[in-house]
N, C-alpha and C positions, 0 to 999 in steps of 0.2 A: 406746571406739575409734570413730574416722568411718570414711568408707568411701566412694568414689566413688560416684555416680548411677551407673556402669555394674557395681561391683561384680554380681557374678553372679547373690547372692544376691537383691540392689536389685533388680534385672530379673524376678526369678521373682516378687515380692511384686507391685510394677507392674502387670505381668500379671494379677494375682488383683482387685487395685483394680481395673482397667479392668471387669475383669467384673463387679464390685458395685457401679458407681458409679452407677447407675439408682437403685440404692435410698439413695442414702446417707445423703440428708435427706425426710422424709416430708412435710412443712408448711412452709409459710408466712403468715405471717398480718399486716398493716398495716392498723390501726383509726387513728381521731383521737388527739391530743394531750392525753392528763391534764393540767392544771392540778397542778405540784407544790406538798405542804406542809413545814416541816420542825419538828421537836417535838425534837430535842435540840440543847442548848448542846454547843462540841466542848472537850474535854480534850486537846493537842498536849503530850505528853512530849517527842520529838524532830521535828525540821523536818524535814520531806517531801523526799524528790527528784523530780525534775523525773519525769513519768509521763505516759501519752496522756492528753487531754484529757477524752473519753468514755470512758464502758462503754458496749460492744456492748448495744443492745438486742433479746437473744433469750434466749430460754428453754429451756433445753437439757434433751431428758429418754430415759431409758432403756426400752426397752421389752424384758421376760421373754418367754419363749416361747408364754405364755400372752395375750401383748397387754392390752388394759385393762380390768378388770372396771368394772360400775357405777358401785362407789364410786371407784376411783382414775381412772374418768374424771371423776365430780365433783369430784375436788380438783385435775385439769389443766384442765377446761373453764373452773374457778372464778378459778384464777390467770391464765389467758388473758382471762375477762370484763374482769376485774379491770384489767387493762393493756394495753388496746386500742392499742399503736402498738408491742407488742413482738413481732416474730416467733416460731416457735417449733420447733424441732427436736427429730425423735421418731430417738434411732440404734437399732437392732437387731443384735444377734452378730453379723451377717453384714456389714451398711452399717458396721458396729466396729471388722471388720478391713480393710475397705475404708478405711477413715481414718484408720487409720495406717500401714497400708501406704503409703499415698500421700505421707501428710505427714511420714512423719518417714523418707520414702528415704535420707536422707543420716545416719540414727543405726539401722543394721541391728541394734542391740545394744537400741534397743528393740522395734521390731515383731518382731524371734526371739523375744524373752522373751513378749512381750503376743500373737505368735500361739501359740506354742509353751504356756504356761501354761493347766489347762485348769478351775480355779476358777474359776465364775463370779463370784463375791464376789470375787474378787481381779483377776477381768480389769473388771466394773466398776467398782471405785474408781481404778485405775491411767486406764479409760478417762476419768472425769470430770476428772481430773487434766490428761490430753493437751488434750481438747476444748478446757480451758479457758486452758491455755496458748495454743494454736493460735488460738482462735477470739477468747475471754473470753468474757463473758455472763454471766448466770446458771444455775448448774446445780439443777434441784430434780429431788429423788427422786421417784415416783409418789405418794408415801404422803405426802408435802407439800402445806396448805392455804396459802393467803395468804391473809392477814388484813388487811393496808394495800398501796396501791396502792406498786411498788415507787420511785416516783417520789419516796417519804417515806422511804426507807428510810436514806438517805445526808443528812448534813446539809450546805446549800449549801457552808459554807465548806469543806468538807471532797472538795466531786465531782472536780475537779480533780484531787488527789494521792492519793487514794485508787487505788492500782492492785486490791487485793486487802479486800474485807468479809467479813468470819467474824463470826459471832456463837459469844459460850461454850455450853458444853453446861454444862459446871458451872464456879462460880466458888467456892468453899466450901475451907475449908482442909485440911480432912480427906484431900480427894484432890488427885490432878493435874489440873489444870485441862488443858480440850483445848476446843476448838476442835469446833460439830457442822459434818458432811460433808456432810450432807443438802441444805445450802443455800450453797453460796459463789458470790459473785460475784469478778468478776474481769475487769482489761483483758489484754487479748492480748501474751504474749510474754511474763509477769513472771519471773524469774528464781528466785520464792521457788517457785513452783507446778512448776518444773524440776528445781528439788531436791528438793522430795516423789518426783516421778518416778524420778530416778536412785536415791533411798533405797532404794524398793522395788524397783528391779531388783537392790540391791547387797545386799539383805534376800534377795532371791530365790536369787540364786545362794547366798550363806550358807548356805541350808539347803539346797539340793542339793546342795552338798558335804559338809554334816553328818550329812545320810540316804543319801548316796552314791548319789543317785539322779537320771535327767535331771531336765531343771524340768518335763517332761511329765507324769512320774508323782509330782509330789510330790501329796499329799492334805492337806485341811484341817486335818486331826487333825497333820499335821508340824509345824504355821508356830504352835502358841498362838494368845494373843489377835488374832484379825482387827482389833479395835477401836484394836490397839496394833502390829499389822504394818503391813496399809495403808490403816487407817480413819482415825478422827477425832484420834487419837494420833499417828500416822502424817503426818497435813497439821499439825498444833499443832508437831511436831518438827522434821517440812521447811521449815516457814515461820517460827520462830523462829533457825532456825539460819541460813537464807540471809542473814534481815534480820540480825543478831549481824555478818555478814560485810560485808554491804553495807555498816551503819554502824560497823562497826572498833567494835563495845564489845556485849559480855554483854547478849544478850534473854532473857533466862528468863519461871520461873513470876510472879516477882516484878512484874513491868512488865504483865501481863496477868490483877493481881488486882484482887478489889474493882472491877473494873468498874462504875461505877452509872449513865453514859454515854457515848457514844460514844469510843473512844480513840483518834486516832491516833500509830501507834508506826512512823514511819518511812515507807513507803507504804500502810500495812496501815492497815485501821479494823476497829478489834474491837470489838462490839457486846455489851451488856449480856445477861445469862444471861436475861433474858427476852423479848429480842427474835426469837433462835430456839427458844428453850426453855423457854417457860415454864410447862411441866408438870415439867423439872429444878426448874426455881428456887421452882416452890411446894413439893416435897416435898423438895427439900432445900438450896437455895440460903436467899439471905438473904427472900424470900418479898416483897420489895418491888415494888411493882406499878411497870410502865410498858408499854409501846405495846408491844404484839404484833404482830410483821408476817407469820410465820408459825407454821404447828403442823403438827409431825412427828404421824403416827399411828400410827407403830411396828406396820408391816406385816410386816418381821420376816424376809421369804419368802427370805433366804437361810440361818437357825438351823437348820440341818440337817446331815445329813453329810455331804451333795452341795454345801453350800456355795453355794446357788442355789435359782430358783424351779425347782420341781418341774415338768415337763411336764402336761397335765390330757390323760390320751389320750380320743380320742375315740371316742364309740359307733357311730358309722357306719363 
């Protein structure tokens, strides 16, 4: 359901944005011009619709209560060296709901659900999802290195109509193939990243009605797999289903196997299982080497039953 800007609720959230909006983006950063390369030939299943020209170039990232240790600041200092003319945006729980409150005043039915929910594992994957709608860019998790500058990442023919890049986590027939979370990029507005969004809020109220319980006090242990509510299964299912709609014909598993280069399927470019993954694809993909652009390091910090990184309280 929409809702007027003056709606009541609208006005209370407003209110809460106005007061966060000092913190909302932490960084900015504008280096020189990379010289781009490009290392895959494109495989075009179906013909592209027309999409923004560009992807935003900034790099979007989450920050825990704990802010950034050592090592996950070497893997955002690395990916920032690495592509000197990309901005880069650090949001925080608090700048989090300040940014949807603001931006999405006229859909109250998600900032209730995204303030109202109190998983942190689930208010950040719904938030990577918004960001990237609203904003696009690149989203990397803290525990993400880059490996190639991301200027290789997309191949010429393909920057254009490319609105949405996923790479597989797995490509292997044994399982379901999905899409990792950890890295998507994305131009602003796309409509497949809108229907992840609404999945999970329509995933959400499901089980508050199934545990007869508000969305406030649902707990992790209600919802099963995170991986398969509103993780990497979660965007593979939202974004296979939008595109299925867009192009009027069936996207399934099938069109997003055997990847062995770049695919585009509609506006989407789905990248080989070991372009974000290739510690899946050595130990159980088809183990075929190519161009690594990044490496998850499975930090993990929401496997818990708080569903989130743990606070580290302090000794003083």
């Amino acid at each position: 359901m929409h809702y007027s800007a003056r709606h009541p609720l609208v006005l209370r959230l407003l209110g809460s944005a106005g007061v966060f909006a000092i913190i909302y983006f932490t960084l900015g950063l504008e280096r020189p011009i990379w010289k781009s390369r490009h290392m895959f030939p494109p495989v075009d299943l179906i013909s592209s619709p027309s999409a923004p020209s560009t992807l935003p170039k900034k790099l979007w990232y989450k920050l825990g209560p704990n802010g950034l240790s050592d090592e996950l600041r070497g893997y955002v200092d690395g990916c920032l060296s690495m592509n000197p003319t990309f901005e880069s945006g650090f949001v925080t729980d608090l700048s989090g709901d300040a940014f949807v409150a603001e931006h999405f005043a006229t859909r109250p039915d998600i900032v209730e659900a995204f303030l109202t929910i109190r998983i942190p594992i689930i208010r950040a994957d719904l938030l990577r999802y918004l960001i990237l709608y609203t904003h696009g860019g690149i989203w990397n998790d803290l525990d993400v290195s880059c490996e190639a500058p991301i200027s290789e990442w997309i191949p010429a023919q393909h920057q254009a109509n490319a609105s949405i890049v996923v790479g597989l986590e797995f490509d292997v027939d044994i399982w379901v193939r999905q899409f990792a979370s950890w890295t998507i990029m994305a131009k602003p507005k796309s409509p497949h990243m809108l229907t992840v969004v609404e999945d999970c809020l329509e995933a959400l109220h499901e089980k508050s009605r199934e545990h007869n319980v508000g969305m406030q006090d649902l707990k992790l242990n209600m919802l099963g797999d995170i991986v398969d509510f509103s993780g990497p299964r979660r965007l593979t299912r939202g974004i296979l289903k939008s595109l299925s709609a867009v192009l009027n014909t069936t996207i399934g598993d099938d069109e997003i196997a055997h990847v062995s280069e770049p695919r585009l399927i509609g506006d989407v470019l789905v990248l080989p299982d070991y372009s974000f993954a290739n510690s899946m694809n050595e130990q159980h993909g088809d183990k075929i080497p190519g161009q690594v652009l990044v490496r998850h390091h499975y930090a993990g910090s929401w496997k818990n039953d708080f569903g989130g990184e743990l606070p580290i309280e302090s000794n003083s």
